[in-house]
Backbone as JSON Lines, residues from 0, in Angstrom:
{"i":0,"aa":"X","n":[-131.58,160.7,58.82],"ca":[-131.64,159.26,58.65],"c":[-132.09,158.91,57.24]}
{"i":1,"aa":"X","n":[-131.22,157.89,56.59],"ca":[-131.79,157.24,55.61],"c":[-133.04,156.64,55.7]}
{"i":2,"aa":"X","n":[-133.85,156.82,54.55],"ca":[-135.12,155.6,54.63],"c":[-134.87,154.64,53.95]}
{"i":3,"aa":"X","n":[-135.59,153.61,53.92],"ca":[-135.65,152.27,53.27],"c":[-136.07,152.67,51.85]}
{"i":4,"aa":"X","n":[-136.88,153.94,51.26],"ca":[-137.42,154.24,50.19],"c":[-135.85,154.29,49.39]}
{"i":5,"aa":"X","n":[-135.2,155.26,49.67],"ca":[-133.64,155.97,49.29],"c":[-132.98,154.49,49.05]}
{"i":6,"aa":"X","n":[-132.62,153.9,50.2],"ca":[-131.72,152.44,50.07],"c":[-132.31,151.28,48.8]}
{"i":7,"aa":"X","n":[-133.56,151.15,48.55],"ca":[-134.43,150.2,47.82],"c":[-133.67,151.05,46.89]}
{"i":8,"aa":"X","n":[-133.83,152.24,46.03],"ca":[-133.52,153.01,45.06],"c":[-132.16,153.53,44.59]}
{"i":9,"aa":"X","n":[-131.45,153.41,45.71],"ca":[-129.84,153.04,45.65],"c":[-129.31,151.54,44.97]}
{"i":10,"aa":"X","n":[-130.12,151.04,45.21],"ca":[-129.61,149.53,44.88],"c":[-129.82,149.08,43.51]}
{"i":11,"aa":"X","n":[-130.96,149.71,43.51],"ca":[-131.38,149.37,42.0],"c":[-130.73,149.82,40.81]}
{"i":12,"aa":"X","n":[-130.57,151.51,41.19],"ca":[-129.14,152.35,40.62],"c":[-127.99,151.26,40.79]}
{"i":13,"aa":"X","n":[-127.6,150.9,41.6],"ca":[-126.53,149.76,41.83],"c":[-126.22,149.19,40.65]}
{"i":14,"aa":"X","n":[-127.71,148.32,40.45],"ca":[-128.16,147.19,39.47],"c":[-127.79,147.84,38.61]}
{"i":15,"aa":"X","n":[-128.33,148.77,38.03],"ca":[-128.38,149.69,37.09],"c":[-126.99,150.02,36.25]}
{"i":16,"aa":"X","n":[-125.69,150.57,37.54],"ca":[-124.2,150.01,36.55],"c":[-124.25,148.93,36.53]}
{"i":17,"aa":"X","n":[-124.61,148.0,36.94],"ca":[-124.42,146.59,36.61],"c":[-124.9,145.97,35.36]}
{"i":18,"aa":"X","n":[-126.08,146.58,34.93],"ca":[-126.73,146.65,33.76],"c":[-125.54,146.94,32.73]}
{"i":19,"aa":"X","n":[-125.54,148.21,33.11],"ca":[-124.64,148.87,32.0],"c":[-123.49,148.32,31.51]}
{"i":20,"aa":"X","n":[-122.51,147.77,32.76],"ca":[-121.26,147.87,32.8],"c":[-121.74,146.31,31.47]}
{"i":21,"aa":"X","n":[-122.43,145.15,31.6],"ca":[-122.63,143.96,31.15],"c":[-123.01,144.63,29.11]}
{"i":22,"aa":"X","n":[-123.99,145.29,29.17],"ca":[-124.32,146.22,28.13],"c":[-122.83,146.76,27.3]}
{"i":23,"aa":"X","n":[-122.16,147.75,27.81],"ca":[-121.46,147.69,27.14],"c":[-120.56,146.85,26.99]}
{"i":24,"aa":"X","n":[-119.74,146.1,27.75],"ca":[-118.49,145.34,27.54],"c":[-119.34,144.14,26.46]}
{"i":25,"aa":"X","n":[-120.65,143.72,26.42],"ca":[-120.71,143.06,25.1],"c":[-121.25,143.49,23.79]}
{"i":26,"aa":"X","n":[-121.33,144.77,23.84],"ca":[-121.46,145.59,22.84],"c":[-120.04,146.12,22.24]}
{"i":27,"aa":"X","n":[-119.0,145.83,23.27],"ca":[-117.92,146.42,22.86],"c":[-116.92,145.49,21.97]}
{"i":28,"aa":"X","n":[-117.46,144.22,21.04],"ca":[-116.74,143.41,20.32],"c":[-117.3,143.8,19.2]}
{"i":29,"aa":"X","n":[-117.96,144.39,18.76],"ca":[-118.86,144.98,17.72],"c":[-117.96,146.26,16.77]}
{"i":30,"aa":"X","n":[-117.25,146.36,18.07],"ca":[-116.39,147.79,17.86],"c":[-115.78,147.86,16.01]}
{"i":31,"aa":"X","n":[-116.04,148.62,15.18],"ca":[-115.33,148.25,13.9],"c":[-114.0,148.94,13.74]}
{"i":32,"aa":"X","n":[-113.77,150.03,14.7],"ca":[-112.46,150.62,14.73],"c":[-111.93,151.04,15.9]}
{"i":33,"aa":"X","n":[-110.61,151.75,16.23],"ca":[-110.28,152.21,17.09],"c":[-111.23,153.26,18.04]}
{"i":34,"aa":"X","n":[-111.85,154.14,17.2],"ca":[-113.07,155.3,17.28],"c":[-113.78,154.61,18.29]}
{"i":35,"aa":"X","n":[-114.59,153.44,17.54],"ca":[-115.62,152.81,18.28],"c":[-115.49,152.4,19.55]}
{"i":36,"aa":"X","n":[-113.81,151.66,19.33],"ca":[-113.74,150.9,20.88],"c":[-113.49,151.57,21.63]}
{"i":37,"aa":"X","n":[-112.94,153.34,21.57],"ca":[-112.95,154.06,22.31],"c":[-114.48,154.75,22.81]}
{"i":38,"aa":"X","n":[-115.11,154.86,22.06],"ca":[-116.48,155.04,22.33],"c":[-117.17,154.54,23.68]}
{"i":39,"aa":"X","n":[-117.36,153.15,22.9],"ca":[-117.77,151.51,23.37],"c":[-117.25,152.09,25.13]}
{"i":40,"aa":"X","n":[-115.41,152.14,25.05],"ca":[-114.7,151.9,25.76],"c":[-115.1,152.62,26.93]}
{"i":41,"aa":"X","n":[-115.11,153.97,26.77],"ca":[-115.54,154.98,27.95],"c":[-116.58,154.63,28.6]}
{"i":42,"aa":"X","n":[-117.68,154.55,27.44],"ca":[-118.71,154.1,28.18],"c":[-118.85,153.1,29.38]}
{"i":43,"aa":"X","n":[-117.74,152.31,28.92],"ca":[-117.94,150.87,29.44],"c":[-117.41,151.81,31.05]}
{"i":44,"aa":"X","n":[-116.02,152.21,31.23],"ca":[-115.31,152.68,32.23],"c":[-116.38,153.57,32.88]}
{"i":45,"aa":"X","n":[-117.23,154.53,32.54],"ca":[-118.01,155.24,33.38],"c":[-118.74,154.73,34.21]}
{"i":46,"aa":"X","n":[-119.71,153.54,33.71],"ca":[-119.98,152.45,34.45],"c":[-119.47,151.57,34.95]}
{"i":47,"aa":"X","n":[-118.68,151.57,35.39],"ca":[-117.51,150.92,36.73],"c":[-117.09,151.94,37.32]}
{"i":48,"aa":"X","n":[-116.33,153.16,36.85],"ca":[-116.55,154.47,38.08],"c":[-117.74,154.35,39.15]}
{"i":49,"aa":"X","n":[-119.31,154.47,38.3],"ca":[-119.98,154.6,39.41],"c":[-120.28,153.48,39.93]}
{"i":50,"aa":"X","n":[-119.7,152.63,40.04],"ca":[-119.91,151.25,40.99],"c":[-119.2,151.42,41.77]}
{"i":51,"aa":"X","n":[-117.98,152.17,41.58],"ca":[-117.18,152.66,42.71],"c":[-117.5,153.4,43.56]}
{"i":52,"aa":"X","n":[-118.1,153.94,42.85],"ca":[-118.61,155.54,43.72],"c":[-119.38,155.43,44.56]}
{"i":53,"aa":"X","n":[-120.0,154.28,44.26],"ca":[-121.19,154.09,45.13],"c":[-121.31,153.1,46.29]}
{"i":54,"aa":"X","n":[-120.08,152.15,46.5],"ca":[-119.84,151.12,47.29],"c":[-119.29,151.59,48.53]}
{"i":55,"aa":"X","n":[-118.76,152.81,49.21],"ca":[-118.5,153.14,50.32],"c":[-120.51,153.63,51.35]}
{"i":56,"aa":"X","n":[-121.21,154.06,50.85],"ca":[-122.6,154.59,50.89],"c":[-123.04,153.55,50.67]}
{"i":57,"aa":"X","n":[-123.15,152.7,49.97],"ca":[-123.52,151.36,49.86],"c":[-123.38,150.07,50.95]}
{"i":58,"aa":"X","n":[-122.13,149.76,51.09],"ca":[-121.65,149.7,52.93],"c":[-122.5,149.85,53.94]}
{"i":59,"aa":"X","n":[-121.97,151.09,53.87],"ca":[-122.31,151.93,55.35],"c":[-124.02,151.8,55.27]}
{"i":60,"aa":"X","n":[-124.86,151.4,54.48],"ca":[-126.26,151.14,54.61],"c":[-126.49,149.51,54.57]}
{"i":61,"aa":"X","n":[-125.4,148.72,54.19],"ca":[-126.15,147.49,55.1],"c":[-126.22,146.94,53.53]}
{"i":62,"aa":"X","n":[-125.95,147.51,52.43],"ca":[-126.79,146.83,50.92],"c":[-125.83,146.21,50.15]}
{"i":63,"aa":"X","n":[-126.41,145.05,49.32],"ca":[-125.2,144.07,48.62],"c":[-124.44,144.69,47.77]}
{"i":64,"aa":"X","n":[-122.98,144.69,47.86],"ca":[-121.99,145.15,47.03],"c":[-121.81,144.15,45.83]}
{"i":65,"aa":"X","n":[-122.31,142.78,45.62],"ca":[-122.14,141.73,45.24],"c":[-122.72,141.42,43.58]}
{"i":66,"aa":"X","n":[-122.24,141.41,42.84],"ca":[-123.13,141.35,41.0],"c":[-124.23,140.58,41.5]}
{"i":67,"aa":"X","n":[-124.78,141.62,40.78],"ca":[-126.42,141.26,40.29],"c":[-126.78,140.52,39.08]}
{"i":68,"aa":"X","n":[-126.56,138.69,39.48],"ca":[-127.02,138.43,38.2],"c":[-128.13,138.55,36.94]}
{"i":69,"aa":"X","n":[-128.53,138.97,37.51],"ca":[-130.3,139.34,36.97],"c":[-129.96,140.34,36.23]}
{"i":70,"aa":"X","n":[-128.88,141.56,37.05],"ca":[-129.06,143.0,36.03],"c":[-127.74,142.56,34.92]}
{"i":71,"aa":"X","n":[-126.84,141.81,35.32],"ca":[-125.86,141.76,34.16],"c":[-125.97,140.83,32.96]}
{"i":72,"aa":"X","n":[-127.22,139.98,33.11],"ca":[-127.71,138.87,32.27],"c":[-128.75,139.79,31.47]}
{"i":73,"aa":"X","n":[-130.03,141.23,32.14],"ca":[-130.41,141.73,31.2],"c":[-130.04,142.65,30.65]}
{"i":74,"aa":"X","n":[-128.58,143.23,30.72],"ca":[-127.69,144.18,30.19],"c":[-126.88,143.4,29.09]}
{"i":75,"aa":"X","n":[-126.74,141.95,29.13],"ca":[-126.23,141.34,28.2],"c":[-126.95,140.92,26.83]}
{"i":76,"aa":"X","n":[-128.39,141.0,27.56],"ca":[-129.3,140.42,26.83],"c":[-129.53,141.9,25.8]}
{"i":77,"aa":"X","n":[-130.09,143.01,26.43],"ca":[-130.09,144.24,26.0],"c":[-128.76,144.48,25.01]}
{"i":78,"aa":"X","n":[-128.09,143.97,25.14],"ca":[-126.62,144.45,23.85],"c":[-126.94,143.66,22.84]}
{"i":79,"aa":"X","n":[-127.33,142.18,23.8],"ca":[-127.27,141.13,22.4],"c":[-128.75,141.53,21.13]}
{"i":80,"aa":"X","n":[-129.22,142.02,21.64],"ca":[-130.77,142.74,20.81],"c":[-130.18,143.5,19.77]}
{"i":81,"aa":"X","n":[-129.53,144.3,20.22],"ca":[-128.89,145.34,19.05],"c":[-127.75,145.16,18.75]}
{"i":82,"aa":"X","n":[-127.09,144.02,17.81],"ca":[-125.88,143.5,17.61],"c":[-126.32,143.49,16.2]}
{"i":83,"aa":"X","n":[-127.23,143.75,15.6],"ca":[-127.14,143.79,14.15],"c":[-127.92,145.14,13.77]}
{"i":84,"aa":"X","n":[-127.92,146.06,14.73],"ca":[-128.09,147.63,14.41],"c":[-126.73,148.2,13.91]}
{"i":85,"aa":"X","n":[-127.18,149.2,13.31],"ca":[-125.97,149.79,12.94],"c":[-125.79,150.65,13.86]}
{"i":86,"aa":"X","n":[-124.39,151.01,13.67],"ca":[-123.53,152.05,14.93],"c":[-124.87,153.08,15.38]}
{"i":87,"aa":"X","n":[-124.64,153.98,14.48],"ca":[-126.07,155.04,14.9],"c":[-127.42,154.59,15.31]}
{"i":88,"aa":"X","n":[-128.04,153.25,14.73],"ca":[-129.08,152.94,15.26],"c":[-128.88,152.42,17.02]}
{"i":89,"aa":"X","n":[-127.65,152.1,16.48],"ca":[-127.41,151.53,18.55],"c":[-127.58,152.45,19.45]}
{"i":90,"aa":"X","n":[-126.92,154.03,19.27],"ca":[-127.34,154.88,19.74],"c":[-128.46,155.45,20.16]}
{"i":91,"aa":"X","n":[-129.39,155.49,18.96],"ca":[-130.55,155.9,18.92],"c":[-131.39,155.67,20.08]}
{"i":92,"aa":"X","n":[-130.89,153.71,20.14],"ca":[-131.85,152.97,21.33],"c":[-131.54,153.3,22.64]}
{"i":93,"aa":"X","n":[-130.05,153.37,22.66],"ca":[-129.22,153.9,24.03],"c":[-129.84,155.28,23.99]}
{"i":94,"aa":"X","n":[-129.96,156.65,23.6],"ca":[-131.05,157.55,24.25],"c":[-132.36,157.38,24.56]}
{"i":95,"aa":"X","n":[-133.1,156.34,23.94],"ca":[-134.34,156.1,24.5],"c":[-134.61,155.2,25.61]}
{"i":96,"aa":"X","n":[-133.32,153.98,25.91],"ca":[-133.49,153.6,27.28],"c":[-133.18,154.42,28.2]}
{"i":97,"aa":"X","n":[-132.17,155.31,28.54],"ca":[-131.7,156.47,29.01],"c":[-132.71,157.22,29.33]}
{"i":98,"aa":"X","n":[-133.52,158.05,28.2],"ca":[-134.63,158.79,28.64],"c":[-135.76,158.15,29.56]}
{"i":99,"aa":"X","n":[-136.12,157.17,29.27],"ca":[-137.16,156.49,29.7],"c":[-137.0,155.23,30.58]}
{"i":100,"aa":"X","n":[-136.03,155.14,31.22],"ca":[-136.11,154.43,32.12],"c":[-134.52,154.68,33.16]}
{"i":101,"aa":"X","n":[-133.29,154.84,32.42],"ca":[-132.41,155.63,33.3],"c":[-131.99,156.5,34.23]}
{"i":102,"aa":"X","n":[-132.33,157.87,33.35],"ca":[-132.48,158.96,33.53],"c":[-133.64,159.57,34.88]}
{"i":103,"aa":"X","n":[-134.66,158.83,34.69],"ca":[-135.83,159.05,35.39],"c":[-135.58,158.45,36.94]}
{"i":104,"aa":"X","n":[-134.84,156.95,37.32],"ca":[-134.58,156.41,38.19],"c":[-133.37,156.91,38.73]}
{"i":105,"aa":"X","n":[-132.43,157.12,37.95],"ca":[-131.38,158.07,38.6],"c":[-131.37,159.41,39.51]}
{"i":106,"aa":"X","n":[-132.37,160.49,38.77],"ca":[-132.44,161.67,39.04],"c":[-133.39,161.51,40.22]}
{"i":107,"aa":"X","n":[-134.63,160.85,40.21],"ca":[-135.32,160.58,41.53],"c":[-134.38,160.44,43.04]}
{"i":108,"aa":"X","n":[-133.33,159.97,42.96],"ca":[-132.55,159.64,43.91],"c":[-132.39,160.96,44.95]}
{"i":109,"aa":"X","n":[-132.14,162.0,44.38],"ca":[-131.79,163.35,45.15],"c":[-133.2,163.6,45.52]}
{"i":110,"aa":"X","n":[-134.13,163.6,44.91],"ca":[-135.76,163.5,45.78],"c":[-136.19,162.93,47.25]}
{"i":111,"aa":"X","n":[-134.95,161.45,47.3],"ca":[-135.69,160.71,48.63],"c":[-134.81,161.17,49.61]}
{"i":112,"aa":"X","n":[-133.7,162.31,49.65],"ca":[-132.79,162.19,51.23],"c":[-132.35,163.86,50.57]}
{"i":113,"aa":"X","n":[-131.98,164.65,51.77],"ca":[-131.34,165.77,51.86],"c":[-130.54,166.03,52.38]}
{"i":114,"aa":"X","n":[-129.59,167.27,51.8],"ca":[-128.28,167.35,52.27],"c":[-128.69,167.6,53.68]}
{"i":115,"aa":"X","n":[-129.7,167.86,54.21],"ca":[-129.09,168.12,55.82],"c":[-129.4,166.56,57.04]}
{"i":116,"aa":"X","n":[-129.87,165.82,56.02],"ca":[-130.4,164.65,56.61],"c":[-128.81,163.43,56.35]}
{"i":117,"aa":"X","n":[-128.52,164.01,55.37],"ca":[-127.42,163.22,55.16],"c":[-126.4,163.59,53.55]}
{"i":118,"aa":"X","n":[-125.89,163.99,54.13],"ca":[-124.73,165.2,52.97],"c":[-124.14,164.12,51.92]}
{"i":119,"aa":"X","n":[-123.84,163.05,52.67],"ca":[-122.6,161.71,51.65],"c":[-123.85,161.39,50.46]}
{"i":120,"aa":"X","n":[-125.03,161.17,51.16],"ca":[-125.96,160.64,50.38],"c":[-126.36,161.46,49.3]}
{"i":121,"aa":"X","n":[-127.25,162.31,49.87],"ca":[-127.39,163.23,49.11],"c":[-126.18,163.69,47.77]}
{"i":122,"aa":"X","n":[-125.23,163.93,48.24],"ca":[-124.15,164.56,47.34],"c":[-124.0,163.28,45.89]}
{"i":123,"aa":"X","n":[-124.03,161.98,46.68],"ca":[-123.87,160.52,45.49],"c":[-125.22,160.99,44.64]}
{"i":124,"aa":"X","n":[-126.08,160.97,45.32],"ca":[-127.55,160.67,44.64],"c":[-127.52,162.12,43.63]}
{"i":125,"aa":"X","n":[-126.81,162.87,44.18],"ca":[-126.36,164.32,42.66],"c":[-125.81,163.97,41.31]}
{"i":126,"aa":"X","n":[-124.76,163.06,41.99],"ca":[-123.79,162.51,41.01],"c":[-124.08,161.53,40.35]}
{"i":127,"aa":"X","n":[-124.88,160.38,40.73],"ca":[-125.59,159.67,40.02],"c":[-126.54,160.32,39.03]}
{"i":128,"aa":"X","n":[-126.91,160.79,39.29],"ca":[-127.88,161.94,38.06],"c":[-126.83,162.55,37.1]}
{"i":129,"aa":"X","n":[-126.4,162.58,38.02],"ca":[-125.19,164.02,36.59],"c":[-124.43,162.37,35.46]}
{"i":130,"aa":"X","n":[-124.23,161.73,36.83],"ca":[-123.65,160.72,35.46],"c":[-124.59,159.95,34.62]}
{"i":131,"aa":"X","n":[-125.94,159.96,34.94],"ca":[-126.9,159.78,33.46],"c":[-127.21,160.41,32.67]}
{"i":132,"aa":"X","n":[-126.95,161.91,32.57],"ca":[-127.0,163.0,31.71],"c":[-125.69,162.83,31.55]}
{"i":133,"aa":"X","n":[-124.93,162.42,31.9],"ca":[-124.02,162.55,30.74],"c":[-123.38,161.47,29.96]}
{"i":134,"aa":"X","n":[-124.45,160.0,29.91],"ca":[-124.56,159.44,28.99],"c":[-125.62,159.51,28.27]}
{"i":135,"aa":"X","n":[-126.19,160.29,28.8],"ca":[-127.56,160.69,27.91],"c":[-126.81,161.62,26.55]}
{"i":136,"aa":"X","n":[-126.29,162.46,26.83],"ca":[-125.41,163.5,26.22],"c":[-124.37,162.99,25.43]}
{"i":137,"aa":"X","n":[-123.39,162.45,25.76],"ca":[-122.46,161.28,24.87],"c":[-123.63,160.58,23.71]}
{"i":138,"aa":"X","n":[-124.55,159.8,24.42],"ca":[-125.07,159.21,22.98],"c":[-125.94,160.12,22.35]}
{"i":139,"aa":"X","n":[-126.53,161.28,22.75],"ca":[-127.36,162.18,21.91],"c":[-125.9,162.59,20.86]}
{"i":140,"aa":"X","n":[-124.99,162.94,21.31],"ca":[-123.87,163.67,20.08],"c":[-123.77,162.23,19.34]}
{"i":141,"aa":"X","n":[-123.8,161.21,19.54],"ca":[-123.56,160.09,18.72],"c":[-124.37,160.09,17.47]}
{"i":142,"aa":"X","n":[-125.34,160.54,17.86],"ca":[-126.59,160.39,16.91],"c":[-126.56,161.62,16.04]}
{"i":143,"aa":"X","n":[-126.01,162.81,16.55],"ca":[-126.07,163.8,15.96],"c":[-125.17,164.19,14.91]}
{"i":144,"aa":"X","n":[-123.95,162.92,15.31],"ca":[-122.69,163.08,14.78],"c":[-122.09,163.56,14.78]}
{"i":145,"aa":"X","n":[-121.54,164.47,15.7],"ca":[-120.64,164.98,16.36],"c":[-119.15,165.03,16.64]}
{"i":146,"aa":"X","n":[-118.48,165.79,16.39],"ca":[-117.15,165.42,15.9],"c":[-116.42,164.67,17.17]}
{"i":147,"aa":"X","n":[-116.49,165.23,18.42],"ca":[-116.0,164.48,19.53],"c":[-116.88,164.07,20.55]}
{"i":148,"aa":"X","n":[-117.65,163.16,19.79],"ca":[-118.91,162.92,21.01],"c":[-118.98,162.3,22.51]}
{"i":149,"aa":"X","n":[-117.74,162.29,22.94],"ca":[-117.66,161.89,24.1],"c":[-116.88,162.77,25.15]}
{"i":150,"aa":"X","n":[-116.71,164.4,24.52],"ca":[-115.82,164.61,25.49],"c":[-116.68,165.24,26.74]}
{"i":151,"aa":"X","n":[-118.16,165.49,26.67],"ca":[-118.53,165.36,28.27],"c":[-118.3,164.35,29.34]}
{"i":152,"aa":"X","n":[-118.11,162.82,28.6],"ca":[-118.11,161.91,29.84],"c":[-116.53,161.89,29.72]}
{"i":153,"aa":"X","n":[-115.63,162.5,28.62],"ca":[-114.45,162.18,29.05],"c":[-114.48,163.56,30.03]}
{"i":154,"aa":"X","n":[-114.88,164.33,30.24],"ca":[-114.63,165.67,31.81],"c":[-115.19,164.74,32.68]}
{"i":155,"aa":"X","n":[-115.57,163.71,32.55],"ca":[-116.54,163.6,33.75],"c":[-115.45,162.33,34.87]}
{"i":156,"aa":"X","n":[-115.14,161.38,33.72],"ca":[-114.11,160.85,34.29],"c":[-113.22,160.47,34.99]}
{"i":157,"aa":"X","n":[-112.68,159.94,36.4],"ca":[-111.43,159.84,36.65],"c":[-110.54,159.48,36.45]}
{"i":158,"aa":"X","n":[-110.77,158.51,35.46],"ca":[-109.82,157.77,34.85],"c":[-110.34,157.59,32.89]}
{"i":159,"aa":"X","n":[-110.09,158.62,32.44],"ca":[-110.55,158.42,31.04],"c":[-109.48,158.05,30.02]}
{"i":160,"aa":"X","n":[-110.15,157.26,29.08],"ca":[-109.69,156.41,28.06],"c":[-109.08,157.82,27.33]}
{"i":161,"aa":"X","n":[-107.77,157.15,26.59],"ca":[-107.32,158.5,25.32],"c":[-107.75,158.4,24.27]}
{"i":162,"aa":"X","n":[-108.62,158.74,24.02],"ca":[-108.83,159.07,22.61],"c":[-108.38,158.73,21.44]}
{"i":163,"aa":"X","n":[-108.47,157.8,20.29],"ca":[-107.18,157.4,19.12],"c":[-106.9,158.42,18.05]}
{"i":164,"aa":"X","n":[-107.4,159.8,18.24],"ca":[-106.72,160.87,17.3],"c":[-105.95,161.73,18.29]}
């Protein structure tokens, strides 16, 4: 059985692409080239994958599938902050929200339920982790400068953007 701990913490993850998805798509007019908006772009798509991913388990527990105005107003707000950083400094900030407040709420998820208590769950709450490390990872190569810094979240993908080289 699910607990109410797991579901409260699902949702928030919820919020959480919702955050994102708002984050990048207005970070993504900033774009100065093709490069960027492909950048920008993936990003943006990974966070709508896992909104997908997560709305069948989401359902089946009873929890709102419905935008979160709250998280897409402070994901908007969060882009609009760093609209006069430069490319790399934007990054910079995107690994430190990631580390410190992403990353940490994501990965907790596989902590509150087990595969034998509930396999669907469990297995999302994996994948939700794996997909914050691997925007953790995309923007660490950003920063590092990296010649193709996105091709972990482009493996990660089901539907990934092409690349403009």
């Amino acid at each position: 059985m699910i607990g109410q701990e797991f579901s409260k913490a699902l949702l928030s993850v919820y919020n959480g692409e919702q955050f994102g998805e708002a984050f990048f798509s207005r970070l993504l007019p900033t774009a100065e080239n093709q490069m960027q908006s492909y950048i920008l772009g993936s990003l943006l798509q990974l966070e709508t994958e896992g909104k997908i991913v997560m709305r069948p388990l989401m359902l089946k527990l009873g929890l709102p599938l419905a935008d979160n105005e709250n998280a897409i107003a402070d994901g908007a707000s969060a882009a609009q902050a760093m609209m006069d950083m430069s490319w790399t400094n934007k990054f910079v900030a995107i690994v430190s929200i990631i580390r410190e407040h992403g990353l940490p709420q994501y990965e907790a998820l596989a902590g509150m339920v087990s595969a034998e208590e509930e396999k669907a769950a469990y297995d999302l709450a994996l994948f939700m982790g794996e997909h914050e490390r691997v925007i953790l990872a995309a923007a660490e190569n950003m920063v590092a400068g990296k010649k193709d810094p996105m091709s972990p979240l482009a493996k990660f993908l089901n539907f990934p953007l092409d690349p403009p080289y």
